[in-house]
C-alpha positions as CSV (number, residue, x, y, z in Angstrom):
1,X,125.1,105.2,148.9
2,X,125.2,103.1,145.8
3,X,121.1,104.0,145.7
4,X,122.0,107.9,145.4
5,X,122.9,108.2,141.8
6,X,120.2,106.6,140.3
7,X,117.5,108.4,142.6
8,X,119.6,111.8,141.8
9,X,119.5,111.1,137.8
10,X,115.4,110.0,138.2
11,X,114.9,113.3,139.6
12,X,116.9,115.1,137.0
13,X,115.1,113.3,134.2
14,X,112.2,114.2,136.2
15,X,112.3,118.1,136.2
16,X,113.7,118.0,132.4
17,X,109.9,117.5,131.0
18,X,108.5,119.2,134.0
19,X,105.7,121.7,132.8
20,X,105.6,125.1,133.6
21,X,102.7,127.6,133.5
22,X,104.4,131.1,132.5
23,X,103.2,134.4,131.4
24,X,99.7,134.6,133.0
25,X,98.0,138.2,133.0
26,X,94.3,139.1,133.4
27,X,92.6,141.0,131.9
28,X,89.1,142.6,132.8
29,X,86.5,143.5,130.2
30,X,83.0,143.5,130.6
31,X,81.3,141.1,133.5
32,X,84.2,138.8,132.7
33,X,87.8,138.1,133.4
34,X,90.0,136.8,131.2
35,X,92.9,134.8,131.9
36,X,95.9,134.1,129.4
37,X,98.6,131.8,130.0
38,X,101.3,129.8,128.7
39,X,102.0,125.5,129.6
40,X,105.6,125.3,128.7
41,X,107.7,121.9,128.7
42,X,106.9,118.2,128.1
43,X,105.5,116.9,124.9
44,X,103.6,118.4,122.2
45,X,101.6,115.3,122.6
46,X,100.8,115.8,126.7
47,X,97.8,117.0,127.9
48,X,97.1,118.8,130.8
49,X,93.6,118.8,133.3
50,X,93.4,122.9,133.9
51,X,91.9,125.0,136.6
52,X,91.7,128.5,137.2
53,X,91.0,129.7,141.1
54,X,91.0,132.8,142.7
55,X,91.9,134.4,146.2
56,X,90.5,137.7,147.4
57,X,93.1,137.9,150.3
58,X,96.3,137.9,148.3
59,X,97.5,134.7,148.0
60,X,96.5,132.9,151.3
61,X,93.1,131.5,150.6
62,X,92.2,130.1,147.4
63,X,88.7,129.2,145.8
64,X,87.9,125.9,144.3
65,X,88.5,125.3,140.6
66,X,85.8,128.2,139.0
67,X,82.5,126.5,137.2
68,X,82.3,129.0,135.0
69,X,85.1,129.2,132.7
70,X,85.6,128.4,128.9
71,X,88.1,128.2,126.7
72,X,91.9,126.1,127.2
73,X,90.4,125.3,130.9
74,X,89.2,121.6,131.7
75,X,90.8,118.9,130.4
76,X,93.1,117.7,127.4
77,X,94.6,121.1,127.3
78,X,97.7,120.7,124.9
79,X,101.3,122.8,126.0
80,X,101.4,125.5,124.2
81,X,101.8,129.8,124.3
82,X,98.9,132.1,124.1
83,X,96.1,129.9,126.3
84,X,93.1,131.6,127.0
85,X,90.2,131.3,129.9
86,X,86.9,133.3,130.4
87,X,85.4,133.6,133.6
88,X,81.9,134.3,133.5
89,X,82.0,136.4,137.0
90,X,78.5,136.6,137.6
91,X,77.4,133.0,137.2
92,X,79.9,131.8,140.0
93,X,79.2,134.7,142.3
94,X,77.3,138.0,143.3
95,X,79.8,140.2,143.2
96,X,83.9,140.3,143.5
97,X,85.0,142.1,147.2
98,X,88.6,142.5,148.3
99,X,91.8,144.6,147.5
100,X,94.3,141.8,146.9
101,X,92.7,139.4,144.6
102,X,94.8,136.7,143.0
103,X,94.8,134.5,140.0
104,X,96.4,130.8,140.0
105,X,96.2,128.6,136.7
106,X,96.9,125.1,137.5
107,X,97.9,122.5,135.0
108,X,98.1,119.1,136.3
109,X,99.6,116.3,133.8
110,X,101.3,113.2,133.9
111,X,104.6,114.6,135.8
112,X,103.0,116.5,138.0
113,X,101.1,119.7,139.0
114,X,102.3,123.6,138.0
115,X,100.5,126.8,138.9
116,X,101.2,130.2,138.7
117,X,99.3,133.3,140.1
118,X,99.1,136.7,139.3
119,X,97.6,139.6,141.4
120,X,95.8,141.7,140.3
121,X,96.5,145.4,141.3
122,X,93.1,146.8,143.5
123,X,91.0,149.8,141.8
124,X,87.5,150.5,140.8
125,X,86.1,149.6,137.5
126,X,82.8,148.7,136.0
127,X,81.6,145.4,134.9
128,X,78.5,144.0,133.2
129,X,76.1,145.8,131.0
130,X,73.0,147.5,130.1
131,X,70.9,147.5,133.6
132,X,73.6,144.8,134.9
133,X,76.2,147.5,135.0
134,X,77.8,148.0,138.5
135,X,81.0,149.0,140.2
136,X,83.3,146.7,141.4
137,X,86.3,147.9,143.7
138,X,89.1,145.4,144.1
């Protein structure tokens, strides 16, 4: 028992400078998606290796970490609000099918790993341009 209250308070400490990733949304223009996100807690000084997947049957299945992306994705991504990925759609795959897709963001840093996923809502929309230009229905 006399083990407890030091394991208790490690954990405590622990989830004090626990990151979070908060606020993601997606948002759909052109042949690309863009993701925006938040990495709250920790350090200013932290840094974060992030990775954005996806799941096209709401949650259950996800994809591995997308090649495609730019922006605060990768690694040495600082905590901070108003983070920003863009998929490139097209150079990771043909075309986008499903009714329940899902976004995670995943920040893994020195305390841990935090994700948080978003779905996004199905409906028909276009994407790409010029000749490109095609329907998608999610």
């Amino acid at each position: 028992m006399k083990y407890f209250l030091p394991i208790l308070l490690l954990c405590a400490a622990h989830s004090l400078f626990a990151q979070k990733i908060e606020n993601v949304q997606v948002l759909l223009p052109g042949s690309t998606v863009v993701v925006t996100y938040d990495i709250t807690g920790g350090n200013s000084t932290d840094e974060f290796t992030v990775a954005l997947t996806y799941s096209s049957d709401g949650g259950n299945n996800f994809s591995k970490p997308l090649r495609s992306v730019s922006g605060d994705v990768g690694e040495k991504i600082k905590p901070g609000r108003g983070k920003k990925i863009t998929w490139d759609v097209l150079k990771d795959v043909n075309a986008l099918l499903g009714e329940d897709f899902v976004f995670k963001v995943v920040a893994k840093g020195k305390n841990g790993e935090a994700g948080e996923m978003i779905l996004v809502e199905g409906g028909t929309f276009d994407m790409g341009e010029g000749n490109g230009k095609h329907r998608v229905t999610l």
